[in-house]
C-alpha positions as CSV (number, residue, x, y, z in Angstrom):
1,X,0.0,0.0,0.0
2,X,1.3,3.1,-1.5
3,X,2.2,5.8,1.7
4,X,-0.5,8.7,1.5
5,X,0.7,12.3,1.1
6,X,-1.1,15.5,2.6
7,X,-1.3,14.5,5.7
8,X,0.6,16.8,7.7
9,X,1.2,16.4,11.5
10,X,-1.5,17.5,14.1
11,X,1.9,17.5,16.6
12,X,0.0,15.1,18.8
13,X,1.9,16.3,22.0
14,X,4.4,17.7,23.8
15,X,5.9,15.7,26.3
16,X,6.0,17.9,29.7
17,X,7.9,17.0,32.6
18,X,11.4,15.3,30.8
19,X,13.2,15.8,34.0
20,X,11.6,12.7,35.4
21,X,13.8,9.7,34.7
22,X,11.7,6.8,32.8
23,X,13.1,4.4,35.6
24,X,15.0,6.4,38.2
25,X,14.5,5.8,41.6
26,X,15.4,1.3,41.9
27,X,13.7,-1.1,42.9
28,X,10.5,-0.4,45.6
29,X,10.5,-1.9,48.7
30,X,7.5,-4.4,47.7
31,X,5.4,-5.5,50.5
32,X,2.7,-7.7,49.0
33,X,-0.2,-8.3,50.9
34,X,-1.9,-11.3,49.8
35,X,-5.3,-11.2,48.8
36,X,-8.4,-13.4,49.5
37,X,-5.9,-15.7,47.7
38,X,-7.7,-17.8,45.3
39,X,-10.5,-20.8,45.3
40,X,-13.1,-22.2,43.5
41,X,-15.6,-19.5,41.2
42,X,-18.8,-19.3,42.3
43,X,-21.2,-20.4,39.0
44,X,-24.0,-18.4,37.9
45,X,-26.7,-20.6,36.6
46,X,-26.4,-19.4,32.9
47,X,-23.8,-17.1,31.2
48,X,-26.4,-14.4,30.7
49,X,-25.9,-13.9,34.9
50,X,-22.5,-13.5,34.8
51,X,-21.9,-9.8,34.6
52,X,-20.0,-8.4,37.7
53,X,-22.4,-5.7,39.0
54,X,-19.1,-3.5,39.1
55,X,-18.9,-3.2,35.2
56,X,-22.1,-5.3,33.7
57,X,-23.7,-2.2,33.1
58,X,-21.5,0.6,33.4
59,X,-18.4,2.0,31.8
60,X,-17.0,-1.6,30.5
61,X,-20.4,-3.1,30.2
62,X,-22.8,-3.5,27.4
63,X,-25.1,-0.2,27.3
64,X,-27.8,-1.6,24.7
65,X,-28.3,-4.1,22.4
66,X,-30.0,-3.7,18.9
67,X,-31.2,-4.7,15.7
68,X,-29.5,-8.2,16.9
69,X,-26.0,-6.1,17.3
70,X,-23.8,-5.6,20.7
71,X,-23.1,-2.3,20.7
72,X,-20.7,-1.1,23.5
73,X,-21.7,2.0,25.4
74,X,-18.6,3.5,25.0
75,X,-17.3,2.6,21.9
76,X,-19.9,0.5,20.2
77,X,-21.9,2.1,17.1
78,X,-18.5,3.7,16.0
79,X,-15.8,3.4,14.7
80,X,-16.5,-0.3,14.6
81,X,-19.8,-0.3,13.6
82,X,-22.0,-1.3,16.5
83,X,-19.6,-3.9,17.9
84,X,-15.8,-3.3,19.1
85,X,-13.6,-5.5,17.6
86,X,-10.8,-3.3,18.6
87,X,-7.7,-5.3,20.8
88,X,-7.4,-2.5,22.7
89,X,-11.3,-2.0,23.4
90,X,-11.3,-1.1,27.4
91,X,-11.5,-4.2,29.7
92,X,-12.0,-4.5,33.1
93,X,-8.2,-5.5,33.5
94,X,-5.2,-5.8,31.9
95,X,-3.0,-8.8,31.8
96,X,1.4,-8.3,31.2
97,X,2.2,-10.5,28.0
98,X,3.9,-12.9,30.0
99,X,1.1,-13.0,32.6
100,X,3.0,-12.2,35.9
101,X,1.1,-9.5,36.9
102,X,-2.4,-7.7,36.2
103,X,-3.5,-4.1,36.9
104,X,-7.7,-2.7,36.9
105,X,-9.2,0.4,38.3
106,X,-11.1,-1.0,41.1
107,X,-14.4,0.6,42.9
108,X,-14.9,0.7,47.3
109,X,-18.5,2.4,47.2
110,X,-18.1,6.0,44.9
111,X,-14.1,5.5,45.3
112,X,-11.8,4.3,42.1
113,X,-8.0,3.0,42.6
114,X,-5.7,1.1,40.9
115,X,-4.8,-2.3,41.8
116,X,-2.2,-4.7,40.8
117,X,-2.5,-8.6,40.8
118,X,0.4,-10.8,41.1
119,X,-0.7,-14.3,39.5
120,X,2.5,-16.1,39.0
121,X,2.4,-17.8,42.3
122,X,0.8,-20.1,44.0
123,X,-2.2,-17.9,44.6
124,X,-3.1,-14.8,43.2
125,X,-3.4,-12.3,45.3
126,X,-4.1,-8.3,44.8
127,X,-2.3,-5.4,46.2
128,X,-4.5,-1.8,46.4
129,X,-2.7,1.2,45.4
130,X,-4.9,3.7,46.0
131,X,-3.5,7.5,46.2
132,X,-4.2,10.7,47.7
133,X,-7.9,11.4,46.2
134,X,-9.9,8.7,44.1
135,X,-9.2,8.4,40.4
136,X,-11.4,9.3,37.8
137,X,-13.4,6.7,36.2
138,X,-11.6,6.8,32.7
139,X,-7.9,6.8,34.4
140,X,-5.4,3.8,32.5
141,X,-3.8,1.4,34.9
142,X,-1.1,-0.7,33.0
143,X,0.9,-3.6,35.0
144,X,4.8,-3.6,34.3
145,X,6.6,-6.4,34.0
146,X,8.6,-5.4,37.1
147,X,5.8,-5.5,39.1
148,X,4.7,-1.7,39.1
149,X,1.9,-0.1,37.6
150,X,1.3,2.5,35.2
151,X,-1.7,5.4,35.5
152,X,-2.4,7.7,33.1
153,X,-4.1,10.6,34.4
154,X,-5.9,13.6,32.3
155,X,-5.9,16.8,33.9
156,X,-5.9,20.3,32.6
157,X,-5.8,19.5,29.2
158,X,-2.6,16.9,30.0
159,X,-2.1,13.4,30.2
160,X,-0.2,12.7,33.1
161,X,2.2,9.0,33.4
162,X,3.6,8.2,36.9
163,X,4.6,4.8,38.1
164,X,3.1,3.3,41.2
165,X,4.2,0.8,43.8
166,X,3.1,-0.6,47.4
167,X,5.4,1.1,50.2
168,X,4.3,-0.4,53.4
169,X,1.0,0.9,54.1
170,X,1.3,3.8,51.7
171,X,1.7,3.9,48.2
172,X,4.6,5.8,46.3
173,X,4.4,7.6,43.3
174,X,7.5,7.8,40.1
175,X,5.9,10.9,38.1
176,X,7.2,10.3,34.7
177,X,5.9,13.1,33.0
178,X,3.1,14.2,30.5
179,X,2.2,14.5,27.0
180,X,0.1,17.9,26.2
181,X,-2.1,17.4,23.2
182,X,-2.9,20.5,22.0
183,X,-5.8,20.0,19.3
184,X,-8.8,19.1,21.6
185,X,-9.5,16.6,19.0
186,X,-6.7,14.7,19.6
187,X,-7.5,12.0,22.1
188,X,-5.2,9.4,23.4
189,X,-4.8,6.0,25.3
190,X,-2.5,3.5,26.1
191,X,-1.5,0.6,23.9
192,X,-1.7,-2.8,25.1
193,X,1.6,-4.2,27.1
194,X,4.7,-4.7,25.2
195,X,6.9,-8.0,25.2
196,X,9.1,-7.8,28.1
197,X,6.9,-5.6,29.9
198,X,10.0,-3.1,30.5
199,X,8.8,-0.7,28.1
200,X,4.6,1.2,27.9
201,X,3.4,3.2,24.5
202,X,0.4,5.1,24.2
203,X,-1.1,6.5,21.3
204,X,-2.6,9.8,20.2
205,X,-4.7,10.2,17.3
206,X,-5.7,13.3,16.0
207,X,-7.9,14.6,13.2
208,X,-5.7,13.7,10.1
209,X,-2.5,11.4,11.9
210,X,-1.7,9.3,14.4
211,X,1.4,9.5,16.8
212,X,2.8,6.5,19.0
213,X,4.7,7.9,22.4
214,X,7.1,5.9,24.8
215,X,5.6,6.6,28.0
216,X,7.5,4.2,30.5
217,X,11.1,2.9,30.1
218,X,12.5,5.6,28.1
219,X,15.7,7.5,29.3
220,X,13.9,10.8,30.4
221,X,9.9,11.3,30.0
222,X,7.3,10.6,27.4
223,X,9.3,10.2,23.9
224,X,7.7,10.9,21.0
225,X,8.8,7.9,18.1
226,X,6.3,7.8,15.2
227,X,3.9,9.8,13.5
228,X,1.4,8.2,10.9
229,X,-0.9,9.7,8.5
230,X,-4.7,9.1,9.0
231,X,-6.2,7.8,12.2
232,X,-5.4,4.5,13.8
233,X,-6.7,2.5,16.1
234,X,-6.1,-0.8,17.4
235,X,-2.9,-1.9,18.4
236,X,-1.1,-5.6,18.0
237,X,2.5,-6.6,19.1
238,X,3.6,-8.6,16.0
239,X,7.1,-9.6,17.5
240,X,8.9,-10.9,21.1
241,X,10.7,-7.4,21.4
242,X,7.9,-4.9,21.1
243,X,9.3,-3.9,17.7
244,X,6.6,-4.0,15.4
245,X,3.5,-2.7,15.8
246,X,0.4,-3.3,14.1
247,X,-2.1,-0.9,14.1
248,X,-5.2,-0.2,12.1
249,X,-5.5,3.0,9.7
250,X,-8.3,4.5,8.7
251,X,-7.5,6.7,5.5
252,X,-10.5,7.9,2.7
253,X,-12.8,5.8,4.5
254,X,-11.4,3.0,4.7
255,X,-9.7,1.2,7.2
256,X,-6.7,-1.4,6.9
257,X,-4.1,-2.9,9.2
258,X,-0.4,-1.8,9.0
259,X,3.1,-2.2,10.7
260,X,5.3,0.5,12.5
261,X,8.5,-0.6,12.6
262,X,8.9,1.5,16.2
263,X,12.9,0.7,15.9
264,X,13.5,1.9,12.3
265,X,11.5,5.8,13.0
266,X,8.0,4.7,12.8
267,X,8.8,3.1,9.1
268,X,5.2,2.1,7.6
269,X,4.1,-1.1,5.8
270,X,1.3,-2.7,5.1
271,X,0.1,-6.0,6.6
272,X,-3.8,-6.8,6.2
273,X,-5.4,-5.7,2.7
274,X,-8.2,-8.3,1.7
275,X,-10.4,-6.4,-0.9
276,X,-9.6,-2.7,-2.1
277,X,-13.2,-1.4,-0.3
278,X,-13.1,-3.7,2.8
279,X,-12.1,-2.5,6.1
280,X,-9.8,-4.6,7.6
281,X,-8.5,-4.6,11.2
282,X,-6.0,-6.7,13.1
283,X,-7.2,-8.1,16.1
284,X,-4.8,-10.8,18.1
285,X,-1.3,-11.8,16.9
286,X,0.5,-15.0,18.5
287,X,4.6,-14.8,17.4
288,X,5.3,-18.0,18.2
289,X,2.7,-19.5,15.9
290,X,2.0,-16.5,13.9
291,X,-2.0,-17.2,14.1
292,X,-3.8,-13.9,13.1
293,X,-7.2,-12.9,13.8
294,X,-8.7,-10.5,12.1
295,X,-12.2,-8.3,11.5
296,X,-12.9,-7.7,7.7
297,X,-16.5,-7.2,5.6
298,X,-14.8,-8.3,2.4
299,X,-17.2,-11.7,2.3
300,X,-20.2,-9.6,3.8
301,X,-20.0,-6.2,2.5
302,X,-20.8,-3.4,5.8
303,X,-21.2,-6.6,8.3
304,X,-17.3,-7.7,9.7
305,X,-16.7,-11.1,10.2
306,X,-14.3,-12.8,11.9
307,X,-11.5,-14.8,10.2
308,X,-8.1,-16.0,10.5
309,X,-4.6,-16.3,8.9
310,X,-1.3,-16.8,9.3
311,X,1.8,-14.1,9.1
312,X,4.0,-15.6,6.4
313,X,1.7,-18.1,4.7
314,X,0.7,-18.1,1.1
315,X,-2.8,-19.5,2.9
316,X,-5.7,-17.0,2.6
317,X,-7.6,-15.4,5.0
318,X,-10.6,-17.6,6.2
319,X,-13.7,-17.1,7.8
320,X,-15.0,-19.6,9.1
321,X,-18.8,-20.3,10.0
322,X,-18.9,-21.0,13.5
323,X,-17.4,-17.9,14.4
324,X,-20.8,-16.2,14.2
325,X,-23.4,-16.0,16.8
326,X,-26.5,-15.0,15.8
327,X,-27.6,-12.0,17.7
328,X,-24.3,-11.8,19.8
329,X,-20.8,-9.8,18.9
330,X,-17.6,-12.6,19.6
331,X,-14.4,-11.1,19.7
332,X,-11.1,-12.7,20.4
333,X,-9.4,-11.7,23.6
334,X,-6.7,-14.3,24.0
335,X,-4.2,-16.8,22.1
336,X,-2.6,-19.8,22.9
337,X,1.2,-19.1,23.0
338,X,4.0,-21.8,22.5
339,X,2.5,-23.7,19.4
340,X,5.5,-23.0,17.2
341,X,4.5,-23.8,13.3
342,X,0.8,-24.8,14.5
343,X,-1.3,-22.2,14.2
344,X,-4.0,-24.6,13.6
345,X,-3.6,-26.0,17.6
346,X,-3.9,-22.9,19.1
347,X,-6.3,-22.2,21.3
348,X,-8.0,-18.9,21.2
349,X,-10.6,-17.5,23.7
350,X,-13.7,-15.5,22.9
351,X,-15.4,-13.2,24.2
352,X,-19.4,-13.2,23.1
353,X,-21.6,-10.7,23.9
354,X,-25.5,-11.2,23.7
355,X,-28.7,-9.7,24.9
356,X,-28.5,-12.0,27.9
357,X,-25.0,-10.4,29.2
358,X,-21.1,-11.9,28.1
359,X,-19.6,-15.3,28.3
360,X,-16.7,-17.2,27.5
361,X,-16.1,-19.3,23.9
362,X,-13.0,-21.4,23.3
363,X,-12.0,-22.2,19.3
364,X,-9.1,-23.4,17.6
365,X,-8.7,-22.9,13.9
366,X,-8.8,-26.7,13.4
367,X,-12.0,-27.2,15.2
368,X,-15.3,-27.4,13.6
369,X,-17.1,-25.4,16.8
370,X,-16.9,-23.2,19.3
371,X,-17.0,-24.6,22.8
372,X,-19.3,-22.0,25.0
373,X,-18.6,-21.9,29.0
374,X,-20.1,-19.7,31.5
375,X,-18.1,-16.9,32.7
376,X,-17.5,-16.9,36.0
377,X,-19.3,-14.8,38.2
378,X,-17.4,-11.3,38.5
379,X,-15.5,-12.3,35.4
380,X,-13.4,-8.9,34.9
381,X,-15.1,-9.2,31.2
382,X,-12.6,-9.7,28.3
383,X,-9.9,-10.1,30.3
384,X,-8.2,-13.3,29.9
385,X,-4.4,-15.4,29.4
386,X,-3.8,-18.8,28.0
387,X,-0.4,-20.9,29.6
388,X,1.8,-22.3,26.9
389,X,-0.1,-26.1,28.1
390,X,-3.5,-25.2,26.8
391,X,-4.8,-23.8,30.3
392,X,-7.0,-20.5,30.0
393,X,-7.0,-18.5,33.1
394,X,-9.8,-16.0,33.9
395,X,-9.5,-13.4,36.5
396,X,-12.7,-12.5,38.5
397,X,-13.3,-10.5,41.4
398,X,-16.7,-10.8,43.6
399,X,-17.8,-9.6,47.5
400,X,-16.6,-12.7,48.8
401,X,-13.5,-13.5,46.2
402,X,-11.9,-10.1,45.6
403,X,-9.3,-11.9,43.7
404,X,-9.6,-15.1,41.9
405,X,-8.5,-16.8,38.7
406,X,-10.3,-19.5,37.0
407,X,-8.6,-22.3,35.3
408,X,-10.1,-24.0,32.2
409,X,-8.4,-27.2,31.0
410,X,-8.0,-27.9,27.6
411,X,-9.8,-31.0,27.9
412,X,-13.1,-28.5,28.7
413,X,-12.9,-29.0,32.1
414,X,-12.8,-26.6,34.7
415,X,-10.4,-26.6,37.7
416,X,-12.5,-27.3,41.1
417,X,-15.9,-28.1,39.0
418,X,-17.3,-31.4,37.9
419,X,-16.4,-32.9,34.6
420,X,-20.1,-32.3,33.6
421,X,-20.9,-28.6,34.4
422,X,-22.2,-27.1,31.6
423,X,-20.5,-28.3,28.8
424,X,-21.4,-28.0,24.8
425,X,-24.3,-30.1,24.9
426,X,-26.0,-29.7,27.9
427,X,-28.7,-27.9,25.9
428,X,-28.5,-24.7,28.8
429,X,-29.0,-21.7,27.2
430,X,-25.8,-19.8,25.6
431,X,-23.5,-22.7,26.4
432,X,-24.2,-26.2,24.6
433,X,-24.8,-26.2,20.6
434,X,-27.3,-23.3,20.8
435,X,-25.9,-20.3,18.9
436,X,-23.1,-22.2,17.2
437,X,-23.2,-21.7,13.2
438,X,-24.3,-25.1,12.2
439,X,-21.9,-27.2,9.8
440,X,-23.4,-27.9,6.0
441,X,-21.4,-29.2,3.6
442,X,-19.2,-26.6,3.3
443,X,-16.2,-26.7,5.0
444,X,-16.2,-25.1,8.0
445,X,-13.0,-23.1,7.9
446,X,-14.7,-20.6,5.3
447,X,-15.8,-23.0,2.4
448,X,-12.4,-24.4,1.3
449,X,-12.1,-28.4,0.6
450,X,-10.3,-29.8,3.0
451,X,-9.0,-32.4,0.3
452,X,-7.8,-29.5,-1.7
453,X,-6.5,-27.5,1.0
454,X,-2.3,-27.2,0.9
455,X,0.3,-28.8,3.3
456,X,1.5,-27.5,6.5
457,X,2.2,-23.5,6.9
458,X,5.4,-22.0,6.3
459,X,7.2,-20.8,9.5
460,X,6.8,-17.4,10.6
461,X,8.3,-14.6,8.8
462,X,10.9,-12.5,10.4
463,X,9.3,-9.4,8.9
464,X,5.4,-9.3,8.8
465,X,4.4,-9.9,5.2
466,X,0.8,-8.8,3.7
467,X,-1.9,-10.8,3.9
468,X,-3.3,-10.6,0.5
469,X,-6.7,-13.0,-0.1
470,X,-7.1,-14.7,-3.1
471,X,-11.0,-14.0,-4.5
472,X,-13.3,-14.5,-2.3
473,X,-15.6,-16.9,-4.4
474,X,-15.8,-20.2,-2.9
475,X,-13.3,-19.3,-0.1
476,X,-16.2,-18.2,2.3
477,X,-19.4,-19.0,3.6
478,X,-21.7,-16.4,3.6
């Protein structure tokens, strides 16, 4: 895709406050203080039930459903057309890559503060950081990798980044400056965490370009590394470093997936062009595998589906059948790491949204369904981390169980329940075959014969390479 021209910058920022070193002051004197520790979830009787009252309806809940389409009350019935299929759509909580740690805005009656989980031990257990006044509603936590969080605070026209970390009973505060945005149009957010979780980017897009910011781990304050033409959204780490970025732009209308290469000056390429008036939108990237999954309306023209592909492969872009819900949006929070060259083995974790509230579906790309389980009740909803051994872990928070994690087996058990609770087939509402796309005689990986279909993918390129799709014709079912 040929760079656009006439774009020029909005100067998305200044960064404010460079005296602050990114990392200055050494390591915190942590004092973790375990949690409720963890235990078996409490089950609601049907997946509708499980919205936490803290979010079902709220800021991170659904606001309304219609016409048969989710739409988000923040961000549904825009940019995304009624349903958020965006990777960096707000969730209740927000999970490092290597799933260590986890940081959410929680409530005590009128009251917001941030709170970091630890969940690589034994038990998870939650730490409050709360500071000297309650945070606003729409304040960013972000867990680092070494354990301390990130806010991002708007005040006074600035977006403020400090670092935050337990000291004793108190909690202590690394301002690292602020990025000043001075178009009111401009609005920015935090990108999801980077590989290695030493390093936090943000991004602020304006009217007519985009600009990506190191926020944390830089050598002095916010640095400004990229600015992009036309507005992005999104936001995918392609690579094991936090080098390439994938992020989706929307320019004349359209909207289509590219990579910043954030180590060579914000160099643009693209990655996800399907059909020349589709939009097109990167949604979860696995490296080790180099499973895609994507959002495009190439095989249904204003309605985006959900499909898959592989970064390197001459294989097109399916989309397959099961994948769609009637009446319910299903987007993917969570891949399966560690299946080096199997893309097809991976497990991936769905969220679905439906009039009845949100639950949990599992898929892999080999499959011919999608397995539907009740959330858990409290389920911080979209939130979500598969282990390199198939087990998807699913933090929840309730009155009696402020911090818990469900384990789901890939065998489709879950830990601490009985082998026979609620799985596909039960015939219980939202969680056996009801709702699954049925399988015709189609194949049901988007219409493409399996006898016909090529040999095993080709490894993952080093550089991510376009996904281009052969015509559609018999490639998906519509």
């Amino acid at each position: 895709m040929a760079e656009p021209v006439g774009y020029p910058g909005d100067g998305h920022g200044e960064a404010l406050g460079a005296e602050y070193p990114g990392d200055g002051n050494g390591e915190a004197p942590w004092t973790e203080v375990p949690g409720a520790g963890n235990g078996e979830a409490p089950w609601t009787e049907h997946p509708g039930a499980a919205a936490d009252a803290e979010y079902g309806d709220g800021e991170y809940g659904s606001a309304a459903y219609g016409d048969g389409e989710y739409r988000d009350g923040q961000y549904g019935d825009g940019q995304y057309g009624g349903a958020d299929y965006g990777p960096a759509a707000r969730t209740a909580c927000v999970i490092t890559v290597d799933g260590s740690y986890a940081a959410r805005l929680a409530r005590h009656g009128d009251s917001w503060f941030p709170e970091r989980w630890t969940l690589d031990g034994p038990e998870p257990y939650a730490v409050p950081l709360p500071g000297r006044q309650p945070e606003e509603p729409g304040t960013e936590v972000h867990p680092m990798g070494d354990g301390r969080v990130l806010i991002r605070r708007f005040a006074d026209g600035r977006h403020n980044f400090s670092l935050l970390y337990p000291t004793g009973p108190e909690t202590g505060e690394l301002p690292l400056g602020a990025v000043e945005c001075p178009d009111p149009g401009t609005a920015l957010r935090l990108l999801p965490p980077a590989p290695g979780g030493e390093k936090a980017y943000a991004l602020a897009v304006g009217r007519r370009s985009s600009a990506v910011w190191l926020v944390a781990g830089g050598a002095f304050g916010p640095e400004h590394l990229a600015e992009i033409p036309g507005r992005c959204s999104g936001g995918v780490w392609l690579d094991g470093s936090g080098r390439m970025l994938a992020l989706d732009r929307e320019v004349g209308g359209r909207t289509k997936t590219i990579v910043v290469d954030l180590e060579r000056g914000g160099e643009v390429s693209p990655l996800l062009q399907i059909a020349d008036g589709s939009d097109d939108r990167l949604l979860l990237a696995d490296p080790d595998s180099g499973l895609v999954l994507i959002s495009s309306d190439a095989p249904s023209p204003g309605r985006p589906r959900l499909g898959w592909g592989v970064l390197g492969s001459t294989l097109p872009v399916r989309f397959p059948e099961c994948l769609r819900v009637p009446d319910c949006a299903v987007t993917p929070f969570a891949i399966q790491p560690g299946q080096v060259l199997m893309p097809e083995s991976c497990g991936v974790a769905l969220r679905v949204d439906g009039p009845t509230g949100s639950w949990v579906g599992v898929w892999r790309p080999a499959a011919r369904q999608v397995e539907h389980l009740p959330a858990p009740e409290g389920w911080l909803t979209g939130a979500g981390l598969w282990t390199g051994n198939g087990e998807l872990l699913l933090p929840y928070a309730t009155e009696g169980m402020p911090c818990g994690v469900v384990r789901w087996a890939a065998t489709g058990s879950l830990s601490g329940e009985a082998d026979d609770r609620r799985h596909p087939g039960s015939g219980e509402p939202g969680v056996g075959e009801t709702g699954v796309g049925g399988v015709g005689p189609e194949d049901p990986d988007g219409g493409v014969d399996s006898a016909s279909e090529p040999g095993p993918p080709e490894p993952v390129a080093l550089r991510p390479v376009p996904l281009q799709q052969a015509p559609l014709g018999n490639l998906v079912t519509k």
